[in-house]
Every structure is written in C-alpha cells, then in structure tokens.
FIBA-373960 format. One line per 3 residues: number of its first residue (from 1); their letters; for each residue x, y, z of N, C-alpha, C. Coordinates in steps of 0.02 Angstrom, whole numbers, plus 50000, padded with zeros to 5 digits. Layout:
<recs>
NUM) A) X Y Z X Y Z X Y Z  ...
</recs>
This chain:
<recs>
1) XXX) 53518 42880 52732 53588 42860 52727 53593 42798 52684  53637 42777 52646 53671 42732 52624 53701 42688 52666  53679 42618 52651 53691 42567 52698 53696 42482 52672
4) XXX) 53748 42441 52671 53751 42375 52678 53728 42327 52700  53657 42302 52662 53606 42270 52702 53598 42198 52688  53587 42138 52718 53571 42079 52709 53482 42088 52698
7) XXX) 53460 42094 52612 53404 42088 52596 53367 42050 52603  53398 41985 52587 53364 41928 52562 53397 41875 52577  53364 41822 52611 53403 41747 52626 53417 41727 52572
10) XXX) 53489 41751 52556 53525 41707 52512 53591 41745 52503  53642 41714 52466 53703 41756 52467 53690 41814 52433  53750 41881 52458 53748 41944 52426 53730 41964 52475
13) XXX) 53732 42051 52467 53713 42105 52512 53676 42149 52455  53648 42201 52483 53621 42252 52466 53637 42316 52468  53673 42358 52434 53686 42432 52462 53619 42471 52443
16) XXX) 53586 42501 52480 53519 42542 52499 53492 42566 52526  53459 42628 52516 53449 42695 52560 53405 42661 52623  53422 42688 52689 53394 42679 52747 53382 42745 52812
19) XXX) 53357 42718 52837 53329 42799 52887 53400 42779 52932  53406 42862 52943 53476 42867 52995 53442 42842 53076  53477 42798 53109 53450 42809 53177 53439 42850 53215
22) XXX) 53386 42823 53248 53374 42887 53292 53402 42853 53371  53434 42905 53425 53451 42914 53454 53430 42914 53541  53426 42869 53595 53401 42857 53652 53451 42908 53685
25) XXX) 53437 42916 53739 53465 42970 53794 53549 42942 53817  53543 42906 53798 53628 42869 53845 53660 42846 53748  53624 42847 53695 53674 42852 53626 53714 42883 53605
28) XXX) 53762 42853 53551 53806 42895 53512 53777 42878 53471  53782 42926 53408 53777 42917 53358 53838 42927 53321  53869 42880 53252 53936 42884 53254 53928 42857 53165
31) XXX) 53986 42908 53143 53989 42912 53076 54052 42873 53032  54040 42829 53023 54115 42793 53009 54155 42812 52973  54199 42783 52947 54269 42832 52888 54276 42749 52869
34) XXX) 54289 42735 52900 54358 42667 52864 54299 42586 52920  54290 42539 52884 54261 42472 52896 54281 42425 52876  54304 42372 52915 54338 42312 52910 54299 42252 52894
37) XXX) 54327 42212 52854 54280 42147 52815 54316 42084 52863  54273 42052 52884 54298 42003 52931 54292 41937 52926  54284 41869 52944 54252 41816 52929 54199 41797 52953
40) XXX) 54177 41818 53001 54085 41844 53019 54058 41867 52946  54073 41933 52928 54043 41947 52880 54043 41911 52813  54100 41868 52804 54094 41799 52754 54052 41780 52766
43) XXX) 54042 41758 52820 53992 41709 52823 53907 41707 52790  53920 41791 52832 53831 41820 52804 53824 41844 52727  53883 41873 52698 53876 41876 52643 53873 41780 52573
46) XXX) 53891 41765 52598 53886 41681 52577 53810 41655 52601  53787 41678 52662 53735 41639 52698 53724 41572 52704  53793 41561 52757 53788 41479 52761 53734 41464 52815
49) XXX) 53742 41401 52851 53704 41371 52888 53683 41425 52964  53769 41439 52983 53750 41488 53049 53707 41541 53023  53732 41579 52986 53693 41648 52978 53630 41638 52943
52) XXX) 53592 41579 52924 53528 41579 52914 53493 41576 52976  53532 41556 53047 53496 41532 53082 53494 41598 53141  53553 41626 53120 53585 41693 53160 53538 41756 53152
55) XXX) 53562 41770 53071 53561 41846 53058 53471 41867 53038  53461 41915 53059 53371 41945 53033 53395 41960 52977  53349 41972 52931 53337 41979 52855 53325 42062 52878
58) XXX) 53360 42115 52824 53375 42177 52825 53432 42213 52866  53461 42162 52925 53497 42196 52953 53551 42239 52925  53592 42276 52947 53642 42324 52904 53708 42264 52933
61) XXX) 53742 42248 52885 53819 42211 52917 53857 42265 52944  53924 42216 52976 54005 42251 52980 53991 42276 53056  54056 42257 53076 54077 42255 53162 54130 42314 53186
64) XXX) 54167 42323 53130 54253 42318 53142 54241 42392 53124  54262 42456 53161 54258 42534 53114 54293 42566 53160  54311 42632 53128 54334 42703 53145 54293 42737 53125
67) XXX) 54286 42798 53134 54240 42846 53136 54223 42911 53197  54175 42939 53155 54180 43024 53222 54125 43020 53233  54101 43072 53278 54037 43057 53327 54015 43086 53280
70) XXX) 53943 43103 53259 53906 43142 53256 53861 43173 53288  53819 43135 53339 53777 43179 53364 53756 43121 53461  53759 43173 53486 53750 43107 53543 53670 43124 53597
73) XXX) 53658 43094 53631 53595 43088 53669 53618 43146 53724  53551 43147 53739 53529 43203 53803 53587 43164 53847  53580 43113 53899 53617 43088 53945 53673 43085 53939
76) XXX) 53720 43092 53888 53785 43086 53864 53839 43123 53882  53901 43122 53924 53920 43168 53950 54002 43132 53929  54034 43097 53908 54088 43045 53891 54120 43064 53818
79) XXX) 54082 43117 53758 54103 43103 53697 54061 43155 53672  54103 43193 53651 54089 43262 53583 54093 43260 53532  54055 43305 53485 54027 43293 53407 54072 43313 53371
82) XXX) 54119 43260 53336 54176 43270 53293 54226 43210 53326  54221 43199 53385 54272 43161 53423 54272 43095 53366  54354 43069 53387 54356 42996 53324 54368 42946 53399
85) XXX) 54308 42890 53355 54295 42827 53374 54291 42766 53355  54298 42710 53425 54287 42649 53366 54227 42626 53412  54202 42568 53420 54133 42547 53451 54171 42450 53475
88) XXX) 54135 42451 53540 54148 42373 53554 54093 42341 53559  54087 42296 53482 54019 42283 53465 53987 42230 53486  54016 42193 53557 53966 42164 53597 53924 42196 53646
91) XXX) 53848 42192 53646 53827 42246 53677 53786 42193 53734  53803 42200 53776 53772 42163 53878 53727 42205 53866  53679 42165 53926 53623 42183 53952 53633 42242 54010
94) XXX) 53689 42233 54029 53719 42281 54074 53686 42282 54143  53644 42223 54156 53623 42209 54206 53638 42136 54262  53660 42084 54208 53686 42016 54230 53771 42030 54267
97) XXX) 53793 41956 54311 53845 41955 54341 53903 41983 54307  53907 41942 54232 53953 41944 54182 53966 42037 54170  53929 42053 54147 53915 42130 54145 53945 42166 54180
100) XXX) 53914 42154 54242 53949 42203 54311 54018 42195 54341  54040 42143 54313 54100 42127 54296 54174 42133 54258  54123 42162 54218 54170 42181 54145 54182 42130 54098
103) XXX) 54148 42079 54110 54146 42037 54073 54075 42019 54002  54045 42087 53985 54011 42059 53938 53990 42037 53898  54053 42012 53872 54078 41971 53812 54026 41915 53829
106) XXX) 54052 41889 53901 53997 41838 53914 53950 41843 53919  53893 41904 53933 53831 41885 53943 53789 41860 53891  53751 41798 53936 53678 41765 53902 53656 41789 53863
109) XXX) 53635 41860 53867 53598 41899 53811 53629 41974 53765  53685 41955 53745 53728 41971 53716 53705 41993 53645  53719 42058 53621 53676 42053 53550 53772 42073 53514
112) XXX) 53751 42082 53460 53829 42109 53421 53797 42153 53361  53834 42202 53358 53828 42238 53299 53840 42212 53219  53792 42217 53177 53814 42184 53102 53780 42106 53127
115) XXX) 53770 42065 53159 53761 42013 53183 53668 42015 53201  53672 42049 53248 53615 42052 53287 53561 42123 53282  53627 42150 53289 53615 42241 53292 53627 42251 53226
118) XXX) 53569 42329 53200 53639 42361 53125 53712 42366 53157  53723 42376 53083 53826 42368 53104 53846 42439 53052  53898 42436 53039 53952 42480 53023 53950 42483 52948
121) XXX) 53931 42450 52909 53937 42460 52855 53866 42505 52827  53882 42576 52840 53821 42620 52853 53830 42676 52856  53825 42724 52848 53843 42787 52848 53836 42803 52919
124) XXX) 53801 42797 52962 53788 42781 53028 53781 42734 53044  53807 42748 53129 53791 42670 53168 53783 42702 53268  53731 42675 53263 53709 42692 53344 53717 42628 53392
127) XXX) 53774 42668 53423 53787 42634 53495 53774 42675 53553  53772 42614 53617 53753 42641 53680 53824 42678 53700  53832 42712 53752 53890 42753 53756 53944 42712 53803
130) XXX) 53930 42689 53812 53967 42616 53874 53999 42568 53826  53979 42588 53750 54004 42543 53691 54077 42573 53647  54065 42637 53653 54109 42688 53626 54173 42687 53637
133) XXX) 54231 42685 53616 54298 42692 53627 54344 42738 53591  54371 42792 53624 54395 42844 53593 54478 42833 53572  54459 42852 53518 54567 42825 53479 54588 42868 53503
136) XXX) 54667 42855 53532 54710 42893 53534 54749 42923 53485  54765 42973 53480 54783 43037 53424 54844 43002 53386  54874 42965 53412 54949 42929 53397 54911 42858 53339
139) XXX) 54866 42838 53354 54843 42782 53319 54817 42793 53245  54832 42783 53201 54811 42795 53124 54743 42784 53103  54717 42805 53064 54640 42789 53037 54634 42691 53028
142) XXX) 54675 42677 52977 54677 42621 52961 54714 42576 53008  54731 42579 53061 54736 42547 53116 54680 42545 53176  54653 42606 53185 54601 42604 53224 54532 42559 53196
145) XXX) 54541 42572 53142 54461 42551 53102 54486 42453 53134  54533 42447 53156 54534 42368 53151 54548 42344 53230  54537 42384 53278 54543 42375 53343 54511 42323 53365
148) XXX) 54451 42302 53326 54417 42238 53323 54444 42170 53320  54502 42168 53271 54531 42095 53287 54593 42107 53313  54616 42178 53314 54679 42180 53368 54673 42139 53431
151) XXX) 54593 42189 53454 54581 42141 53509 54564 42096 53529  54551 42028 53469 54552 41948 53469 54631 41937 53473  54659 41967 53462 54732 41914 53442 54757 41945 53514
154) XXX) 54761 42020 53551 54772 42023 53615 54726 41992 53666  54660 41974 53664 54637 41926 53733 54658 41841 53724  54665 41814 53644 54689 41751 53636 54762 41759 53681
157) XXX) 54806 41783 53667 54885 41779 53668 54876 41786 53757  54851 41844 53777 54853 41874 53870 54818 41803 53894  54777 41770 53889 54721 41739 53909 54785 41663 53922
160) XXX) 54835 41652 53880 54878 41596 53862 54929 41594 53897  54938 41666 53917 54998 41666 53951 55077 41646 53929  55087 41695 53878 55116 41671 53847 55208 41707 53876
163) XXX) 55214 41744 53924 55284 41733 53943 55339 41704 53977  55378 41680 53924 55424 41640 53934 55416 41578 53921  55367 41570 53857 55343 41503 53848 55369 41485 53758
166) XXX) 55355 41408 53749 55364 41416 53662 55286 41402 53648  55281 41461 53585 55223 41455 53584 55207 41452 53492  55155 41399 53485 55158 41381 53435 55082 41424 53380
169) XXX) 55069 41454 53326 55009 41498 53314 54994 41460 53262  54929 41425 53249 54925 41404 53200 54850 41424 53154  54903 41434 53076 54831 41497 53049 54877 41589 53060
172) XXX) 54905 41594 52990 54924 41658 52977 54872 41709 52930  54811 41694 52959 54766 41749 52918 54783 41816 52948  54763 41865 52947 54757 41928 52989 54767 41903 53062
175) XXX) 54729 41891 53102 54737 41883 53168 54797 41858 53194  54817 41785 53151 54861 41740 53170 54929 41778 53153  54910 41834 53113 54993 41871 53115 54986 41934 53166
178) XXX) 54949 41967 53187 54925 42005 53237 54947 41979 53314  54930 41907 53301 54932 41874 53374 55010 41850 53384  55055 41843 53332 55120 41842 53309 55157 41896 53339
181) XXX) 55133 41932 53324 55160 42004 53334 55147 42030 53415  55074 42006 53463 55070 42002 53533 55118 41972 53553  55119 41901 53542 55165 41866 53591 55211 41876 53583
184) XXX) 55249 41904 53538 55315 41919 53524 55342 41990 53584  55293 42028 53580 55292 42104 53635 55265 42059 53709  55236 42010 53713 55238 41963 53754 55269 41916 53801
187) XXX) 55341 41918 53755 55401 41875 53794 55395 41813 53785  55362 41788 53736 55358 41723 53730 55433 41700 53705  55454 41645 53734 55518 41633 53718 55529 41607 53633
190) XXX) 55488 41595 53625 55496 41563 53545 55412 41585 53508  55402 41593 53466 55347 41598 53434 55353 41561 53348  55327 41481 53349 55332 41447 53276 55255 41468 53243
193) XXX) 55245 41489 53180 55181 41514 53138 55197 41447 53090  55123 41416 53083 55087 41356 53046 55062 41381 52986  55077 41368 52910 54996 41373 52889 55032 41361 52826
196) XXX) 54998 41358 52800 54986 41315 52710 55018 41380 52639  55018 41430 52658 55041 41494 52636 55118 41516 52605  55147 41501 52588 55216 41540 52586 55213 41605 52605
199) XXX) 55183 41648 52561 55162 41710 52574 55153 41751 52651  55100 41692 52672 55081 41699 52753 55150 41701 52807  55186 41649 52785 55230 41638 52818 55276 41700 52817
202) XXX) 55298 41719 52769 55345 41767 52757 55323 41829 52803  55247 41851 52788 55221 41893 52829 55248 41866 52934  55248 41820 52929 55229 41800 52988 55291 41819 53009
205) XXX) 55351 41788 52963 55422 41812 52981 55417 41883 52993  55404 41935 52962 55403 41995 52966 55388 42034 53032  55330 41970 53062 55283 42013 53108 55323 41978 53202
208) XXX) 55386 41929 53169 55412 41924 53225 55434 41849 53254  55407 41799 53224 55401 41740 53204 55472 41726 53233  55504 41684 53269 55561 41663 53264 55568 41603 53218
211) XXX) 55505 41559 53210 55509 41499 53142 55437 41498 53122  55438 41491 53054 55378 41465 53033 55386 41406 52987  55332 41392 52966 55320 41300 52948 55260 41306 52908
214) XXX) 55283 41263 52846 55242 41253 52802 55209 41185 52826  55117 41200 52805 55092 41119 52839 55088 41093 52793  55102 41122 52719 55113 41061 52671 55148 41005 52665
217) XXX) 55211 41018 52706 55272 40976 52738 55269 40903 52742  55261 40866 52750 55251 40786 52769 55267 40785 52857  55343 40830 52881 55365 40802 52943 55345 40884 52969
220) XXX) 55321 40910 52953 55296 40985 52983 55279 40972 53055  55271 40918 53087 55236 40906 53161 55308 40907 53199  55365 40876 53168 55425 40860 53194 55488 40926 53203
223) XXX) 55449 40965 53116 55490 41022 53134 55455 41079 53195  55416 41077 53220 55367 41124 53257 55408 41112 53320  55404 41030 53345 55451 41023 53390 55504 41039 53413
226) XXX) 55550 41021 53351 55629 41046 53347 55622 41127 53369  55577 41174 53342 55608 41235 53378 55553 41255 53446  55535 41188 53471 55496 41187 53536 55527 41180 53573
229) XXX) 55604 41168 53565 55613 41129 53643 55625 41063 53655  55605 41018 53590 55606 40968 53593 55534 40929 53593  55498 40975 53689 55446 40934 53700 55389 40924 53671
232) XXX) 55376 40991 53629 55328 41013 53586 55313 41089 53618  55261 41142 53598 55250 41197 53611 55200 41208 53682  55251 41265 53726 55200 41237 53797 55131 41285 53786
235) XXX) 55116 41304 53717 55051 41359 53721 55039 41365 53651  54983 41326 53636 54951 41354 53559 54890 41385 53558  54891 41430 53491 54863 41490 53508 54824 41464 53421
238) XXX) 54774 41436 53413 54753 41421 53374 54667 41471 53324  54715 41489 53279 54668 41535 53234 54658 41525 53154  54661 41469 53150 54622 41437 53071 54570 41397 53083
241) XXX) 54531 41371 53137 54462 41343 53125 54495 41274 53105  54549 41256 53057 54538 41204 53021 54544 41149 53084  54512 41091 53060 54491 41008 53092 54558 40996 53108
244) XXX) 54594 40988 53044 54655 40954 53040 54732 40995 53096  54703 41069 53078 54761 41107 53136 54737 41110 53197  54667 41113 53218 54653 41112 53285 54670 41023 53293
247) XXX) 54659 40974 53282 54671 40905 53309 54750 40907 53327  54798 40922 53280 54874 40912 53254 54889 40969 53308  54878 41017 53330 54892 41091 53378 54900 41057 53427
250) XXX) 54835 41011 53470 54837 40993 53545 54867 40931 53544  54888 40898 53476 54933 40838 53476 54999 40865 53522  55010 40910 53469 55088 40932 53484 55106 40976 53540
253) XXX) 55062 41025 53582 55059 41030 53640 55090 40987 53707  55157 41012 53738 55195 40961 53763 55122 40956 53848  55142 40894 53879 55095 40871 53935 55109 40932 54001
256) XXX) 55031 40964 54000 55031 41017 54056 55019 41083 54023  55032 41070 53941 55023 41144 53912 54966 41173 53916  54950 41226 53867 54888 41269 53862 54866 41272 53774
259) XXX) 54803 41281 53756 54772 41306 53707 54722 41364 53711  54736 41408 53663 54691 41441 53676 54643 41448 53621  54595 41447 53599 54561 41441 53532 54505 41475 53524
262) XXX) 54558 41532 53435 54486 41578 53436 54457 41558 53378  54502 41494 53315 54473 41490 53242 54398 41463 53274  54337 41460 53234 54287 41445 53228 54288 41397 53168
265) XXX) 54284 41330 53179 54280 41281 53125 54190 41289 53085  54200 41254 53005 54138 41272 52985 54108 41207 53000  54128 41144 53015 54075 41075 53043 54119 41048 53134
268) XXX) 54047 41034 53150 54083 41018 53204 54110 40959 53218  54168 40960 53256 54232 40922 53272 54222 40846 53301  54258 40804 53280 54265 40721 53337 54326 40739 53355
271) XXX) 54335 40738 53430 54399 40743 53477 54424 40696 53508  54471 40656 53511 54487 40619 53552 54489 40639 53623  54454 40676 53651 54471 40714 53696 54514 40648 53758
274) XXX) 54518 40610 53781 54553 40564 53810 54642 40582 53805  54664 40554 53731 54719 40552 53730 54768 40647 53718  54706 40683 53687 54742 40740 53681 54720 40815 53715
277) XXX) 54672 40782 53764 54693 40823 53821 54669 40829 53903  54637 40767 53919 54621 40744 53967 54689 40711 53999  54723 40672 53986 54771 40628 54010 54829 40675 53975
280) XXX) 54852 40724 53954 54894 40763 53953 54889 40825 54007  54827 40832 54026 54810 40875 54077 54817 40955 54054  54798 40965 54012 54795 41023 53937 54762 41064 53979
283) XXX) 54737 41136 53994 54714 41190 54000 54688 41213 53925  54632 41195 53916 54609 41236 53864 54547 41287 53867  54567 41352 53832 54507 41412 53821 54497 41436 53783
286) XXX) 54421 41422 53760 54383 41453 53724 54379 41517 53725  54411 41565 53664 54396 41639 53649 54360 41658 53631  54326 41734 53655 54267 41734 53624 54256 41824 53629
289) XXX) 54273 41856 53567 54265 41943 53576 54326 41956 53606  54340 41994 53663 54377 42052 53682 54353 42048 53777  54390 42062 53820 54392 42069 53882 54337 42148 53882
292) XXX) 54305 42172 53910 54282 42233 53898 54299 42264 53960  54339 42297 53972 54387 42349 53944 54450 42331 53950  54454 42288 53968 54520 42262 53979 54585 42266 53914
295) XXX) 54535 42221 53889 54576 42228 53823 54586 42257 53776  54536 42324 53772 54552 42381 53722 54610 42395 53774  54630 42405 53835 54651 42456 53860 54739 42424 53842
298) XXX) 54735 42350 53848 54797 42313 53828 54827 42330 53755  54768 42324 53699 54780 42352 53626 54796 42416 53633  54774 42468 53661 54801 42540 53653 54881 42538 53677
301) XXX) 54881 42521 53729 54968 42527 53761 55010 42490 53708  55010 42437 53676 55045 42417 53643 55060 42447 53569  55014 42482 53549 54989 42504 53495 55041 42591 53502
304) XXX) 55033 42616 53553 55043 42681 53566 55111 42662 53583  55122 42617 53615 55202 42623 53630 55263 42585 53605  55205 42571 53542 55252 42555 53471 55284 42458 53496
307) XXX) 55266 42437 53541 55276 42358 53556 55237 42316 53502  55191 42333 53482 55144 42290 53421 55133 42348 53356  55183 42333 53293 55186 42367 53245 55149 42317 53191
310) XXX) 55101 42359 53143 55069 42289 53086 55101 42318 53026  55140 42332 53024 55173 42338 52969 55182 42287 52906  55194 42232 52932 55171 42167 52902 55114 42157 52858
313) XXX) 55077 42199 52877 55006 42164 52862 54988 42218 52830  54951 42195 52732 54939 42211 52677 54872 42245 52711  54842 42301 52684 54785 42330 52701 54761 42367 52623
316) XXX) 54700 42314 52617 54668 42375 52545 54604 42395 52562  54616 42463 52506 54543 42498 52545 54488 42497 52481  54432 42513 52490 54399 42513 52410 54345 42540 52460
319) XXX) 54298 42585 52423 54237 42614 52427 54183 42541 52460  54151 42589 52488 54091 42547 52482 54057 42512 52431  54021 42569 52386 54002 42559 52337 54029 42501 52281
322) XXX) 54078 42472 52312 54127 42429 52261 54148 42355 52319  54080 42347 52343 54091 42291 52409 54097 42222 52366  54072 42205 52305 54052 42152 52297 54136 42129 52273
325) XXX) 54146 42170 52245 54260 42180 52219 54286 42161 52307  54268 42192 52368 54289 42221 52420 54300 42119 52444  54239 42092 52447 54215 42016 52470 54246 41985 52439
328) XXX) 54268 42003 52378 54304 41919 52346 54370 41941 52341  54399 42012 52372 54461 41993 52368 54489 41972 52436  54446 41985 52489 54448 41972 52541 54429 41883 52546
331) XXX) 54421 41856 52513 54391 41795 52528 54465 41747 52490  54488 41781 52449 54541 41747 52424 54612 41787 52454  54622 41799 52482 54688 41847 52523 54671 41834 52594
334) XXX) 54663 41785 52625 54689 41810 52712 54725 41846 52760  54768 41832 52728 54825 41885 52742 54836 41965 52749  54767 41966 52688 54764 42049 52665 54689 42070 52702
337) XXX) 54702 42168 52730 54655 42176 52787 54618 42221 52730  54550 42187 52724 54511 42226 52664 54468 42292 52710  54485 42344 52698 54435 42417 52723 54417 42454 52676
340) XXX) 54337 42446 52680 54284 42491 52660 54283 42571 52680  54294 42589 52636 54261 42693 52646 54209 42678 52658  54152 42718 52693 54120 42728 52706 54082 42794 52715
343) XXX) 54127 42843 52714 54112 42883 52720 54068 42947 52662  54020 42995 52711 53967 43018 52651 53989 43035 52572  54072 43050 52583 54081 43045 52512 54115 43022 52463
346) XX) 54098 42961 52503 54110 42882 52432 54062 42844 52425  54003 42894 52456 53933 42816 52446 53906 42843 52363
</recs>
C-alpha cells in the first residue's frame, strides 16, 4: 500500500510503498476515502521540538478519517466488510480505571494513531474494534472524515457548560468556528469570536456568532465586555494556543467564571496565576481528545439533527499524492479544512 510516512528526523514526509497490516483477532482493518490535516500533523511535518521527542521515525501520519472496512479479525462481531467508518484514535490500555470508565482519553498509557500508532494517511489503517465508529447514513463523506475535531470543539464547549451563559471563543481556526457553532445549539446566551482574521470572523458570523472582535483593535478587551454583560464573559472556551489570548481570555473572564482550554501553545507559559485565577476563583479545564463515547455520541445527535451545520467552513480536498500543496495550504488558511483522498485510486 501507499502510505504517508515520517522518514527521516527532519521536516517533510514521505509518500512510500509499505506492507498492509496485518490483522489481530479483535481488528478492523479499515480503508480510508477522505483524511484530515490537523495541527498535530503540522507539527510532525515541520518537526519541531515536541515531535522530535514524540514521534518514531517511519511512522505513517494522520488521525482524522472516513473510510470502509475492509477486512476484520476472527473475534469481530460489531462491523462488516464495506461498512463506512471513522476510528477514535486514542487507543487505552483498556485495562486501567480511566478505561473502564470511558474515560480513555485519560489513560497513562495512551498511544494515538499518526502520533504513536500508524495513522490514516495510508491506504490502510488498523484499529482495535472498541476504536471503530460507524457514520450514520445522514452524515456526508466530508463531514464524517472530520469527526475528529468535531469532537474537540463538542467536549471543549459540553465540558464549559455553556447554557445560558456569555461565552467568549477565542481563536477562529477550524475548531474555534466548530465550537461557535456548539455553543450556539448549546444555549449559550451570547457567543463573542476573538481573532486577528477578518475573514475568520466573518466565518464565525456565519457559524452563529452573535459578535465577533478583531484583536487587532487597541480596546478589543472592552468591546468583548460590552457584549458580555458588562462583567466580562462567564465561560471562555479558548482555541488559539496564543500566550497573549490565553493570558487576555482569563483576564476578561468575569469572577467565578470558567475556562476551558484546548489551544496547545508552542513555548511554555508565565501565569500570574494569583491575580487571574486563584483570587477570581476561575474553574479551569484542561481538554484533551474526545469523552469516549460520550462525545461521538453528542457529535452524531447534533450533526444528524441538523443543530450543528458547518456550512461555514471552507473544505479543500487534493489527492494524496499532492500532500506537500495539501501542508502549505493548510498552514496558511486556518480557517480552511484541508482533506486528503486517499483512496486506492488517487495514490
């Protein structure tokens, strides 16, 4: 098979022939169509500091897919050959607390697909069957292939609690208009979108936004307020990583609010933690993946019953074979959801 490989410690990928997996008794084996470019996979394709320290040399990238079964294990009784799927590419030990819980986002020994595991950008990709998630017939190719950060922007937004609150999103990349579009089917009483973009913004309007705000602004902290309430926003839902919006986010957070935070900054942070959120008495949570199962099951209902539409949101597709075009337009467009073909006949 044809496959998207991290060759060599250093930036770039590799497209090059690899053996198809082979298959344990409780596997799927699963053939993708459509693969999503994410900022994980920035990362490894750049090979900054994390992913030298992260990723094995050869692994296959890519997290985010749709796709049909192809062939499944002796033990397999959940999923037939042809069935369309997507995969939830944190994979538990399936033996720890977290696990048995449904929580194995958290477990200790947590591997991830494209990360840890091969991933999706592959003509195949073998998951355990406890990993598998079957689309509903109502859900589109190019919506399913992205159930992956649907379901960051639905466990950020559920996790925040966001009804009947003003809630402030800062960071209109993909997610941050995704997560726009939750809290809005959410009941949040107000939803203001942050970010440096015109473009973004407009999207953001689209996706449901009652105000958005340029942070180029000088008094941008003052207008955030004004459609807060006054007091500031009782829930930010923070998805740009940046220093400057995560510090300025829990500034403006009125006393007693919530954060919830899924951006991943690229150096790590000095916090005042004292004045902005100890002695405000802040609730803050760290996001991390998807509730397992929880939160596919939250993304499907919304998805199927037409409450979260992405209409908003630009989606280009390009072959595999044409990844290195695929990365830099994705690296300069946030906004825009870059998907890879994958399939046997575009490699």
């Amino acid at each position: 098979m044809k496959a998207l490989s991290k060759s060599v410690a250093g930036p770039g990928l590799t497209l090059s022939d690899r053996a198809i997996p082979t298959l344990g008794e409780n596997d799927v084996l699963i053939a993708p169509t459509y693969a999503g470019i994410c900022g994980t996979d920035h990362h490894i394709y750049e090979w900054d500091e994390w992913s030298a320290q992260t990723v094995p040399i050869g692994i296959a990238v890519g997290h985010e897919f749709v796709g049909h079964v192809a062939a499944v294990g002796a033990a397999v009784t959940g999923f037939r050959v042809g069935q369309r799927v997507c995969g939830e590419g944190h994979i538990g030990c399936g033996l720890c607390r977290e696990c048995q819980n449904e929580r194995s986002h958290f477990c200790a020994k947590v591997q991830v697909i494209g990360v840890n595991l091969d991933g999706c950008f592959a003509q195949y990709i073998r998951l355990p069957e406890r990993n598998v998630w079957p689309i509903d017939d109502r859900i589109p190719d190019v919506i399913a292939a992205v159930m992956d950060p649907i379901g960051n922007a639905v466990h950020t937004v559920s996790a925040a609690q966001v009804q009947g609150a003003h809630v402030l999103i800062t960071g209109a990349g993909v997610i941050g208009l995704i997560a726009t579009g939750v809290a809005v089917a959410y009941g949040a009483r107000s939803v203001t979108v942050v970010d440096l973009e015109v473009g973004h913004l407009e999207q953001a309007t689209a996706m449901g936004a009652s105000a958005v705000v340029d942070a180029r602004e000088p008094d941008w902290m003052e207008t955030v307020k004004r459609h807060s309430g006054g007091e500031g926003p009782d829930v930010l839902i923070e998805m740009s990583g940046a220093a400057s919006a995560i510090t300025k986010g829990l500034a403006l957070v009125r006393h007693g609010g919530t954060a919830a935070l899924l951006g991943i900054p690229a150096q790590p942070l000095t916090l005042d933690l004292a004045s902005l959120v100890i002695f405000k008495g802040l609730q803050v949570i760290g996001i991390t993946g998807r509730e397992v199962y929880k939160t596919w099951r939250q993304a499907e209902e919304l998805l199927v019953s037409g409450q979260l539409r992405l209409d908003a949101i630009d989606f280009k597709i390009l072959p595999m074979v044409d990844f290195e075009r695929a990365f830099d337009h994705a690296s300069t467009a946030r906004s825009t959801k870059v998907l890879l073909t994958v399939g046997l006949e575009n490699s």
